[in-house]
C-alpha positions as CSV (number, residue, x, y, z in Angstrom):
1,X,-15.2,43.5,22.2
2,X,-15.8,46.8,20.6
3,X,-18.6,47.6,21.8
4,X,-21.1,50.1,19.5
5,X,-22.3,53.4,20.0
6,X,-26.2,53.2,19.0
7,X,-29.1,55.2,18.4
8,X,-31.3,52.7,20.3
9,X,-34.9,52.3,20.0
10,X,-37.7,55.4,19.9
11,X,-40.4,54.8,21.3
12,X,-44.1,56.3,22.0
13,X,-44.9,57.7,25.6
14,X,-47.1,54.9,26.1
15,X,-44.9,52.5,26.0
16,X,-42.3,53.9,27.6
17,X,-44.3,54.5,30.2
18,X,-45.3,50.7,30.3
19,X,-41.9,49.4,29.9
20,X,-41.0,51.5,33.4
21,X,-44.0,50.1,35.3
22,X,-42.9,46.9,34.1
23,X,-39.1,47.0,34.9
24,X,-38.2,46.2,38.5
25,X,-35.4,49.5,40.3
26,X,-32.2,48.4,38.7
27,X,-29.6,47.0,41.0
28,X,-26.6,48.7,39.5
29,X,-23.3,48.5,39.9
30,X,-21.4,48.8,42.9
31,X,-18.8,51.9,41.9
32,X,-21.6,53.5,39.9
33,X,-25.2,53.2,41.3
34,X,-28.1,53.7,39.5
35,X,-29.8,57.4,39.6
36,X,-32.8,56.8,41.7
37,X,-35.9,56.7,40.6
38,X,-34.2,55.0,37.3
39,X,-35.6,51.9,35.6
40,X,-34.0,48.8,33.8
41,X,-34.3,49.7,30.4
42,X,-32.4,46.5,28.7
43,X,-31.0,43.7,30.6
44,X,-27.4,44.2,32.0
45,X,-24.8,42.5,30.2
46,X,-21.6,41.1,32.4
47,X,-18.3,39.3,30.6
48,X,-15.7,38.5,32.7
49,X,-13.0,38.8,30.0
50,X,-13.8,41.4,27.3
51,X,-13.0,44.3,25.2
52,X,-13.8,48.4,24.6
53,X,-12.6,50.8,23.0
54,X,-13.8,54.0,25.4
55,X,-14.1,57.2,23.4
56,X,-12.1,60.1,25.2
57,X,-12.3,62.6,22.6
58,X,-15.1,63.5,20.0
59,X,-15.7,61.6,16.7
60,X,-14.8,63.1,13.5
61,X,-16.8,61.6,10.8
62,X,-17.9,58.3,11.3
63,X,-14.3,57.5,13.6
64,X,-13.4,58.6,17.0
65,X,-10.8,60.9,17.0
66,X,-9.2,59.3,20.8
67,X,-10.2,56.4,22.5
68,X,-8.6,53.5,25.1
69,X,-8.5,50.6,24.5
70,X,-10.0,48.3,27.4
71,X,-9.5,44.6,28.4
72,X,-11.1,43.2,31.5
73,X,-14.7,42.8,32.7
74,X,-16.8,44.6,31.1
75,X,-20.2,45.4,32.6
76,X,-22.9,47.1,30.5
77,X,-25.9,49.0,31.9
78,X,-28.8,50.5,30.6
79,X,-31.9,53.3,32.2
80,X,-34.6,54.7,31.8
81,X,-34.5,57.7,33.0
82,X,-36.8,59.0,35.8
83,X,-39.8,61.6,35.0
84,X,-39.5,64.9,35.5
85,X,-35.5,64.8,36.2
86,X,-33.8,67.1,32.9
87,X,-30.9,65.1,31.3
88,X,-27.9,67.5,32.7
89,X,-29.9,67.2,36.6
90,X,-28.7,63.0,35.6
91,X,-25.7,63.9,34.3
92,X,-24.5,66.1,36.9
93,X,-25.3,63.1,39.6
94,X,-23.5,60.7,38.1
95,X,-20.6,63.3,37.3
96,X,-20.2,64.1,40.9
97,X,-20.6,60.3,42.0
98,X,-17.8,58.8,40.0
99,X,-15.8,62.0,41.3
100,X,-16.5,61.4,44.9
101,X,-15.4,57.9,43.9
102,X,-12.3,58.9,43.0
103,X,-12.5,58.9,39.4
104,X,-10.8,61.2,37.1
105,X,-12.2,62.7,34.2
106,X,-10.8,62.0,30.9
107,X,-13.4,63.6,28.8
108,X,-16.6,65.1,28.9
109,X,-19.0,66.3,26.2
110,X,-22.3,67.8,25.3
111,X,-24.7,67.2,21.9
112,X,-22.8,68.3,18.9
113,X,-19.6,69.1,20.5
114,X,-19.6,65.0,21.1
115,X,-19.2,65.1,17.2
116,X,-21.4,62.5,14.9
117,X,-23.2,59.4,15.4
118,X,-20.6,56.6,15.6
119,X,-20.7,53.0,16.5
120,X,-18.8,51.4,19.1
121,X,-21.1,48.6,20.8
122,X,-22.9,48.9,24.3
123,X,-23.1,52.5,24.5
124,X,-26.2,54.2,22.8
125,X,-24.6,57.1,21.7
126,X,-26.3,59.7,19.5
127,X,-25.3,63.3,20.0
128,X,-29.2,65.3,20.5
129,X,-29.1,68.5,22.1
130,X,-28.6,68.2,25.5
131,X,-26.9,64.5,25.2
132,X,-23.7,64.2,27.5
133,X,-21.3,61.9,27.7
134,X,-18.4,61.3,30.1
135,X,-15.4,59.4,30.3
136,X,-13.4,58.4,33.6
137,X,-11.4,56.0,35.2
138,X,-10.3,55.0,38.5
139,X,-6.4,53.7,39.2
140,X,-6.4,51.3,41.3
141,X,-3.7,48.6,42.7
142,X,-5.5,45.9,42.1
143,X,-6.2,47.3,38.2
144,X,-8.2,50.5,37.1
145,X,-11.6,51.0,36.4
146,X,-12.7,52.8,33.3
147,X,-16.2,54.6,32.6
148,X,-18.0,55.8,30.1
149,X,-21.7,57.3,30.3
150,X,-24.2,58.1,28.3
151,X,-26.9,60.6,29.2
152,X,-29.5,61.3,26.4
153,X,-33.8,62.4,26.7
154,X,-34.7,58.7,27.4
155,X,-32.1,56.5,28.8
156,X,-29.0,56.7,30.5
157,X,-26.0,53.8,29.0
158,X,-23.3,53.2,30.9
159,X,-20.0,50.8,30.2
160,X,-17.4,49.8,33.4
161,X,-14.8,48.4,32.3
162,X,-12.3,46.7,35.1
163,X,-9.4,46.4,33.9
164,X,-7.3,42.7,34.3
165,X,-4.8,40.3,32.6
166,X,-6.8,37.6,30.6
167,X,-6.9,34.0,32.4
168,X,-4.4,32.2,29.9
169,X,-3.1,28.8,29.4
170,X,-6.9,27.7,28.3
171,X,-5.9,27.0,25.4
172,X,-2.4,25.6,24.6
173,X,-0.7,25.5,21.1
174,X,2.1,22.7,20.8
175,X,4.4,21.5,18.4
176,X,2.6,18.9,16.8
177,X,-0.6,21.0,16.4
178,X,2.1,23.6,14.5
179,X,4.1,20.9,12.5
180,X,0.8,19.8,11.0
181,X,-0.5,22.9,9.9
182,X,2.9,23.9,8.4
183,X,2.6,20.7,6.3
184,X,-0.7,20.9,5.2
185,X,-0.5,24.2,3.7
186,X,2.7,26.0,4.4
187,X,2.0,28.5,7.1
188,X,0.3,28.5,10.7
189,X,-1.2,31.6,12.7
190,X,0.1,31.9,16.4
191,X,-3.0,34.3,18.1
192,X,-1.3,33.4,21.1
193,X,1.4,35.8,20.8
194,X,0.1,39.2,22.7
195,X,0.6,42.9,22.2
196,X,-0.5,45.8,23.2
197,X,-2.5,47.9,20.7
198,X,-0.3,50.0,19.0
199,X,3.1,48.6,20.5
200,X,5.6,46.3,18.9
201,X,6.7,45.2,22.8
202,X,5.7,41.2,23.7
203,X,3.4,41.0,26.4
204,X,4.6,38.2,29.0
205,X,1.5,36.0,28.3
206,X,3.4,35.2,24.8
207,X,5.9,33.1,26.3
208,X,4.0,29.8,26.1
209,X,3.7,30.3,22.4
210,X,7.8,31.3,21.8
211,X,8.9,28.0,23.6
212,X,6.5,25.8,21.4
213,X,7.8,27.7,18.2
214,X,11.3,27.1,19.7
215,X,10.8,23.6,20.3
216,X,9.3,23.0,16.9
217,X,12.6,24.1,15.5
218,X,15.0,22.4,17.7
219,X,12.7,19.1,16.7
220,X,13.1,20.5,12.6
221,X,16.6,21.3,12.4
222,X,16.6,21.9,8.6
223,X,13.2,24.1,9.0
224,X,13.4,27.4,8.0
225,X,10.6,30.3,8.9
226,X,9.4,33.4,7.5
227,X,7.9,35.1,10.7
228,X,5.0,37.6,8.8
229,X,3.3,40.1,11.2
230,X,-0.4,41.0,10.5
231,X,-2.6,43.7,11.6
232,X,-6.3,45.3,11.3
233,X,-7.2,47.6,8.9
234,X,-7.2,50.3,12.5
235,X,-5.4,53.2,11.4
236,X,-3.4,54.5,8.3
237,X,-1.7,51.5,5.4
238,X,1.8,53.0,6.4
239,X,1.5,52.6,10.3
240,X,0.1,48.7,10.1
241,X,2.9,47.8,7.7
242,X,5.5,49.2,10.4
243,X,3.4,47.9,13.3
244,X,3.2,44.4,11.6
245,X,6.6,44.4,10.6
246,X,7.9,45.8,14.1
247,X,5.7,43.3,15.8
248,X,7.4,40.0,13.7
249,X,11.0,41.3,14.4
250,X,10.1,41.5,17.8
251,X,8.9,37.5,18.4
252,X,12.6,37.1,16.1
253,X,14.5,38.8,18.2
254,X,12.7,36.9,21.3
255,X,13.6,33.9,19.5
256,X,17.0,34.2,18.7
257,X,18.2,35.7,22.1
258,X,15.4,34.1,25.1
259,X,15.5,30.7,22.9
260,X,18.7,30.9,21.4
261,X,16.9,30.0,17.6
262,X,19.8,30.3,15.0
263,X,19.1,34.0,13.5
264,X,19.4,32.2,9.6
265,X,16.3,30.3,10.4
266,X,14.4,33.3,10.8
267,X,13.1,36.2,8.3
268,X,10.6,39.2,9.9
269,X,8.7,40.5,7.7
270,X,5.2,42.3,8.1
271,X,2.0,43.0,5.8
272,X,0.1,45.4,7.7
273,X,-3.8,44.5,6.6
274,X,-3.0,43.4,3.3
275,X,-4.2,39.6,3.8
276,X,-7.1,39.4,6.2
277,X,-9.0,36.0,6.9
278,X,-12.3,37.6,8.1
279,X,-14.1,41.0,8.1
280,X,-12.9,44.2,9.4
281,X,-16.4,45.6,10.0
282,X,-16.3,44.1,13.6
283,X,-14.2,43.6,15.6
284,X,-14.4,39.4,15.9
285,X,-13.3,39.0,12.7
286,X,-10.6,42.0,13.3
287,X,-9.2,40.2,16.2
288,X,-8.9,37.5,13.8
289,X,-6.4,39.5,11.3
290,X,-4.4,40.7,14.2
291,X,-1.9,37.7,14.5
292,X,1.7,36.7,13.8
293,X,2.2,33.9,11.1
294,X,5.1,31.4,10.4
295,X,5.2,30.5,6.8
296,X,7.8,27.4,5.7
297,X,10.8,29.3,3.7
């Protein structure tokens, strides 16, 4: 998921003051309590398997200049803050509480040094004066743990993101579910073949896809394939068409050596963003474009 940075909602004294009286103390989270005397200011939000990109440097424009990209749980949290406590006496707290922790600071900002307004979902992020944000993370054998807080005048937002493998094998591709596709109209995306953002390297979660794809060719012996990389529209035309192109030799090569595929039954090629089958503008429909295609020869 990548989640956005928003303004959030403004609202009068009164009712911020009835919201609070409302809103039972907030619970938090185990590696980052709440700051006390804080309030729930919109229900926490927990997925087991999700995605975030974490800002680590400021945003130029309407882009973030650095950022990680996150897979794992993903908790989201969001405070009230508690009167008469200034945003940097907050900050500071949760500063030196994810320090004590062990965490190590990756970035920290302040208003307008954050850059502009940008948005990256779950965390409310507006640079106003006295705004801070922080970024840290946690190694850990059993995986890291990445956050990234939010102090502004009214509510504190924070993202943890802990950091795991996806449960696979939920969903299986298979030969016949490939062969039919490839007869019906010519070509079939595989989103089961992984990478890492930005790499051309084949996580080891993709080798339930390569045997089926192996498979269907041993069962076609006359089938030829293109093998046609696609990527986001993330970054700069010239970067995706390598990426996209690296990324296709790579499940060749995998092919050819692991599986033993005859390399004439295989072409790479890659087309970068050029042919996307949903939106950009979020990132479902760019997790849609990322994916490796076999089109009949």
């Amino acid at each position: 998921m990548r989640r956005h940075f928003s303004a959030g909602v403004i609202l009068t004294a009164a009712c911020l003051a009835a919201s609070a009286a409302a809103q039972a103390p907030p619970s938090g989270h185990p590696l980052v309590p709440a700051y006390p005397g804080s309030q729930t200011y919109q229900a926490t939000v927990v997925s087991a398997f999700d995605e975030f990109d974490m800002p680590t440097g400021p945003s130029k424009g309407s882009k973030m200049s650095k950022s990680e990209h996150l897979e794992g749980k993903v908790t989201m949290l969001s405070y009230l803050n508690p009167k008469g406590r200034s945003i940097l006496e907050i900050f500071r707290n949760y500063e030196g509480g994810v320090k004590e922790a062990g965490f190590e600071t990756l970035f920290t900002c302040k208003g307008g040094e954050c850059g502009g307004q940008i948005s990256i979902k779950g965390l409310g992020y507006m640079p106003d004066g006295d705004s801070r944000y922080l970024a840290a993370k946690l190694a850990r054998p059993e995986g890291d743990v990445y956050v990234a807080l939010h102090a502004m005048t009214i509510e504190t937002k924070i993202v943890i993101v802990e950091v795991k493998p996806m449960e696979t094998g939920l969903v299986k591709i298979s030969v016949d579910a490939l062969n039919k596709d490839l007869d019906r109209v010519g070509h079939v995306a595989v989103y089961e073949i992984l990478f890492d953002t930005g790499k051309a390297d084949l996580k080891p979660a993709s080798g339930g896809a390569l045997k089926e794809i192996a498979a269907l060719l041993a069962k076609s012996p006359t089938l030829k394939l293109y093998v046609v990389g696609h990527t986001d529209n993330v970054g700069t035309l010239a970067q995706n068409l390598d990426l996209s192109k690296r990324r296709a030799q790579a499940v060749v090569t995998a092919l050819t050596t692991t599986y033993t595929v005859a390399p004439a039954r295989l072409q790479a090629d890659g087309v970068g963003p050029l042919t996307p089958v949903a939106s950009n503008g979020e990132e479902a429909g760019r997790a849609k474009n990322r994916r490796v295609e076999l089109v009949k020869q």
